[in-house]
C-alpha positions in Angstrom: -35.6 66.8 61.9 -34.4 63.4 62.4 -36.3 62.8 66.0 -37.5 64.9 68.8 -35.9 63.2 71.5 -32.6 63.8 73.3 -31.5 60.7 74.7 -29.0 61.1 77.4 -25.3 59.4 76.5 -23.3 57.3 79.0 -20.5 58.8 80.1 -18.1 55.6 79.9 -18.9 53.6 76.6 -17.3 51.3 74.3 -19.5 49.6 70.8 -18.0 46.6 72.4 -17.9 44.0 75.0 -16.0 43.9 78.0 -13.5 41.5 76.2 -12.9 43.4 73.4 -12.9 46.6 74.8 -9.5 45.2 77.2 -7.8 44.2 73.9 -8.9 47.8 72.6 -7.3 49.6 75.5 -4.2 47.3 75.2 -3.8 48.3 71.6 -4.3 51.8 72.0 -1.5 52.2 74.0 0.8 49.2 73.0 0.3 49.8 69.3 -1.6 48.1 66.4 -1.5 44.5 66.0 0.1 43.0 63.1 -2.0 39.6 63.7 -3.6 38.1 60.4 -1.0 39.4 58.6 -1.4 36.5 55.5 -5.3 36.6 55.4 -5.9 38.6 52.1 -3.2 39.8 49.5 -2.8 43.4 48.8 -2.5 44.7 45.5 -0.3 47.3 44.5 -1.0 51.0 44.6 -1.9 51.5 40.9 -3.9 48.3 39.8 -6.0 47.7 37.0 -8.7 45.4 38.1 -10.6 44.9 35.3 -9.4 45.5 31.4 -11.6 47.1 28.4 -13.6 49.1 30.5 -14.4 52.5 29.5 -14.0 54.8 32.3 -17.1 57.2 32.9 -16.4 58.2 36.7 -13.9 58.5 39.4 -14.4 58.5 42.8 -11.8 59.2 45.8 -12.2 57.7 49.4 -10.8 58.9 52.3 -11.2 57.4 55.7 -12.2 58.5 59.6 -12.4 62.4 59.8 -11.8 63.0 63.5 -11.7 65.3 66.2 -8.8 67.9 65.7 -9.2 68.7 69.6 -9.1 72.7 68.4 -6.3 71.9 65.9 -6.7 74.3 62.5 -6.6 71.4 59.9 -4.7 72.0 56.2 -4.5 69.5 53.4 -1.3 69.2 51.2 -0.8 69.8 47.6 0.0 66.5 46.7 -2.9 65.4 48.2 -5.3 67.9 46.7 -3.4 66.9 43.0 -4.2 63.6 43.6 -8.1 63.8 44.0 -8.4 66.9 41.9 -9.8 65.1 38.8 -12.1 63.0 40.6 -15.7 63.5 40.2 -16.6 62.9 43.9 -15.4 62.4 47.1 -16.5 60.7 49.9 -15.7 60.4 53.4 -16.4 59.1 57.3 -17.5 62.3 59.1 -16.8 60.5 62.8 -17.0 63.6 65.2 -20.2 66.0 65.9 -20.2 69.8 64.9 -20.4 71.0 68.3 -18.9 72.6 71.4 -21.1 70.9 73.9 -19.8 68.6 77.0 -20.3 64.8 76.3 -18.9 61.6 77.0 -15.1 60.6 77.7 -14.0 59.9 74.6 -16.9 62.2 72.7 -15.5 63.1 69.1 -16.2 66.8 68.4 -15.8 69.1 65.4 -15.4 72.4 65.0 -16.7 74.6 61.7 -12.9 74.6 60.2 -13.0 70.8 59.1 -15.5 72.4 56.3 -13.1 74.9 55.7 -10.4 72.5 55.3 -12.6 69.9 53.5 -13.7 72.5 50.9 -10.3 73.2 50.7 -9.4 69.8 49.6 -12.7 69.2 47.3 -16.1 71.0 45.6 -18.2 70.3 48.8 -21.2 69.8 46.5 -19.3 67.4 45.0 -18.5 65.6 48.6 -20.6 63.2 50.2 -20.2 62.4 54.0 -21.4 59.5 55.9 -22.4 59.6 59.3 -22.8 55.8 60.0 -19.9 55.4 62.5 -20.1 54.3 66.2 -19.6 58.4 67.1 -22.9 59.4 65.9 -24.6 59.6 69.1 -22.1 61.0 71.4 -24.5 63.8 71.6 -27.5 62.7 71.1 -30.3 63.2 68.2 -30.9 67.1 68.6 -26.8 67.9 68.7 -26.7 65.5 65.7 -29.5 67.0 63.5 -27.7 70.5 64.3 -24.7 69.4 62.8 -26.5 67.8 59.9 -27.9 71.4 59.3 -24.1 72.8 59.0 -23.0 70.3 57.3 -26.0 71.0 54.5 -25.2 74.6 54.9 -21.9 74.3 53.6 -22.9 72.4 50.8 -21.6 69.2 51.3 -24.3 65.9 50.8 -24.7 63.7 54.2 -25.8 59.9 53.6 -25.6 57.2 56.1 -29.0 58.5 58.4 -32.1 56.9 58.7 -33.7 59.7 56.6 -30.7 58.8 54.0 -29.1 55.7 54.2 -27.4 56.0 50.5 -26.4 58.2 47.5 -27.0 57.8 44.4 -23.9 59.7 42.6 -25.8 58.9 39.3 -28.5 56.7 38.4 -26.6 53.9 38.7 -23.9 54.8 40.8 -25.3 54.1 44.7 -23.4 53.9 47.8 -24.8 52.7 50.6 -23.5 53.3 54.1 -24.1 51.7 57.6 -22.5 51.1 61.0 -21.6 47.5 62.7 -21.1 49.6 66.2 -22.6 52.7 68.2 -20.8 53.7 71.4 -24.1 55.4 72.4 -27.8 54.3 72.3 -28.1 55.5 68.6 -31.5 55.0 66.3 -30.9 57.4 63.8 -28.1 56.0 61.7 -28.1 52.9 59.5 -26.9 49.5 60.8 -24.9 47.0 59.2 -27.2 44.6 59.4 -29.7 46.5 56.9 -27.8 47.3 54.4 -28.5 44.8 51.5 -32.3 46.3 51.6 -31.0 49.5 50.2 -29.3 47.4 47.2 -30.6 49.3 43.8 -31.5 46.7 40.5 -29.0 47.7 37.5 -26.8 49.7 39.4 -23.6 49.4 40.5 -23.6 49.4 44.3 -20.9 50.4 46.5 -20.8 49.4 50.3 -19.2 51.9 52.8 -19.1 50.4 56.0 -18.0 51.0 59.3 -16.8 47.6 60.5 -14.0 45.3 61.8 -12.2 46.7 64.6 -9.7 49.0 65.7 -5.6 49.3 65.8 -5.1 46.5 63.8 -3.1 46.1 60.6 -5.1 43.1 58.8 -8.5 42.5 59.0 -10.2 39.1 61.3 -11.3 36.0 60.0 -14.5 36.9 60.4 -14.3 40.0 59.3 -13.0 38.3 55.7 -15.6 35.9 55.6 -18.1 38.8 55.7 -16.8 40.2 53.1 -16.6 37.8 50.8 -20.4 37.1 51.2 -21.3 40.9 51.0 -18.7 41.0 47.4 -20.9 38.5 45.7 -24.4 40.9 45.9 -21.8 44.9 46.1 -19.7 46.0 43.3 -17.6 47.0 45.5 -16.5 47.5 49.3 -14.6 50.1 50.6 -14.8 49.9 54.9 -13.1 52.1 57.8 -13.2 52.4 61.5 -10.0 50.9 61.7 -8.2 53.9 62.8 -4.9 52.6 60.4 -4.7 51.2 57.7 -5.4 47.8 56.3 -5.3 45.8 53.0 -7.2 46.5 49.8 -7.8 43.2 48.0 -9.7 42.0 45.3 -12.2 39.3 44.8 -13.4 37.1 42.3 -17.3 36.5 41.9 -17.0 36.1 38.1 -16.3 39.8 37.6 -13.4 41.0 39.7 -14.1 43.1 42.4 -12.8 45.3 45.4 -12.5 44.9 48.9 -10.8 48.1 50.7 -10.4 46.6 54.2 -10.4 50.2 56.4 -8.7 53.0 55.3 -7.5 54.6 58.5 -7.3 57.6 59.5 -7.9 60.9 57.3 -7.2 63.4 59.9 -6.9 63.6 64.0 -5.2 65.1 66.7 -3.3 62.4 68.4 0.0 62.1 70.4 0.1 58.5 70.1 1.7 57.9 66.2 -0.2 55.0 65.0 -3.5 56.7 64.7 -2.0 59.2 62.5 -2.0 57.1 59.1 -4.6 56.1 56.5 -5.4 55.9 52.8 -6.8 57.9 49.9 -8.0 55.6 47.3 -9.7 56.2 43.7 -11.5 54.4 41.4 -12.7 54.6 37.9 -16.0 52.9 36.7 -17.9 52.0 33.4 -19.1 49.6 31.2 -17.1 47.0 29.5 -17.5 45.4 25.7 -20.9 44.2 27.6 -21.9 47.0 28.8 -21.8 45.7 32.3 -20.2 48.5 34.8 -17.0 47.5 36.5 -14.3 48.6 38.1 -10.7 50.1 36.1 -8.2 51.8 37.7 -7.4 51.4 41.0 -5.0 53.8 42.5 -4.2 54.6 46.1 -1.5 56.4 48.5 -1.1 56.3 52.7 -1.6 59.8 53.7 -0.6 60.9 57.3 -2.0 63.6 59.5 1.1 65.4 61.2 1.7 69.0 63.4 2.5 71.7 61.1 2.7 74.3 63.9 1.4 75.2 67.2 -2.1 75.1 66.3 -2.4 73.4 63.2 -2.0 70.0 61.2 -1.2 68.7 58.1 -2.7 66.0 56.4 -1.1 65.1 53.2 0.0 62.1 51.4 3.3 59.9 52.6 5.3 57.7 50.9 6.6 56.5 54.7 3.5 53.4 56.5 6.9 52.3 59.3 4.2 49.4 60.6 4.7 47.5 57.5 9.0 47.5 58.0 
């Protein structure tokens, strides 16, 4: 068990100040900002960041898994075609296995995102992190219930106190943790601690929940973080931006990756621009050196999309219209 307490949630929350929350609100139903738009370069959707490697592993990313609000959720071909060769998957798991009453706003799952996640990948091949500002909508005992189905299923969970990282192979680790919490929340990893789970000889992979929400390019601030996380990770690949934003690369003497926030993976939403977000692979192994690096990059926007009545489509899109 990850605690024996139940603390009880606010009903009305935000992870952020009273400011931010306003421009949050204004977003939400204005639209995403396109603000920042020069602050980092993109690179294409199939890059090769670094040559001469040999590749050993690939790994997919996808981005916020959210509340279907009762929605049955399938995943396209092309999408599956596109991760099927992968070794592992990983993913946000932002919404609580759960039919209980919580706050406004409370993210809830219901047992069909396994179905439709096993459907999409091995889920003992899938690893889930739970370090978003969601986690505590319902408090520790709701949360540990839903760590227990999860398990059941066997997918992998990472991003708890009891589990902060994943280690995909020796040295493979990825290592999750959240800059916000909407509720009073103890049991998940914060941003702020995760260069202590940093592994010697090993190629580290950050997956954070950071920046904010609704817009297309990340802050200054959010950059300059970054850039001084890139120089001790391999690699970073971010969400909780709820669309899309820029992967880029850096240079710290070995050429790098910085995924931005990769959106949305799935959600039931009326309001169109929470319905995008990436899918994103990567190959890794040694170089001439022997020194693990990053190959191929490849990534596609998928979008999440009624199919019928009572059911949604998530599958990948050629069309992003907030770039036009």
């Amino acid at each position: 068990m990850i605690g024996e307490t139940d603390p009880k949630p606010k009903y009305f929350a935000s992870p952020y100040n009273f400011k931010e929350t306003l421009g949050w609100f204004r977003r939400n139903f204005f639209g995403v900002t396109r603000k920042n738009k020069d602050i980092v370069t993109p690179i294409p959707k199939n890059f090769t960041l670094n040559e001469n490697i040999t590749p050993k592993y690939s790994i997919a990313f996808i981005g916020d898994i959210m509340d279907m609000n009762g929605m049955n959720l399938v995943i396209g071909q092309a999408l599956k075609d596109f991760i099927h060769e992968c070794d592992y998957l990983i993913g946000n798991f932002e919404a609580t296995l759960t039919n209980a009453k919580g706050a406004y706003m409370a993210q809830r799952h219901r047992s069909q995102i396994l179905d439709a996640l096993a459907d999409l990948f091995d889920p003992t091949r899938t690893f889930l992190s739970l370090a978003n500002n969601h986690a505590g909508d319902f408090g520790r005992k709701i949360f540990t219930d839903s760590i227990n189905e999860i398990k059941a299923r066997g997918f992998s969970i990472f991003g708890i106190t009891e589990q902060p990282y994943i280690d995909l192979q020796e040295n493979i680790r990825i290592i999750a943790g959240t800059m916000w919490s909407n509720q009073k929340c103890d049991y998940v990893v914060k941003f702020d601690d995760v260069d202590q789970y940093l592994k010697t000889d090993a190629f580290n992979i950050l997956y954070p929940h950071w920046s904010y929400e609704l817009e297309l390019y990340p802050r200054p601030k959010t950059v300059e973080i970054g850039n001084q996380l890139i120089k001790k990770f391999d690699a970073i690949v971010g969400h909780h931006s709820h669309c899309p934003q820029p992967i880029s690369t850096s240079n710290d003497g070995i050429n790098k990756l910085i995924a931005y926030g990769l959106g949305d993976f799935c959600i039931w939403e009326k309001l169109q621009h929470y319905l995008y977000g990436i899918v994103l692979k990567i190959d890794i192994g040694p170089n001439q050196e022997g020194i693990w690096q990053l190959g191929k990059i490849s990534w596609n926007y998928v979008k999440s999309a009624p199919q019928s009545e009572n059911t949604w489509l998530t599958d990948i899109t050629d069309d992003f219209p907030y770039l036009k």
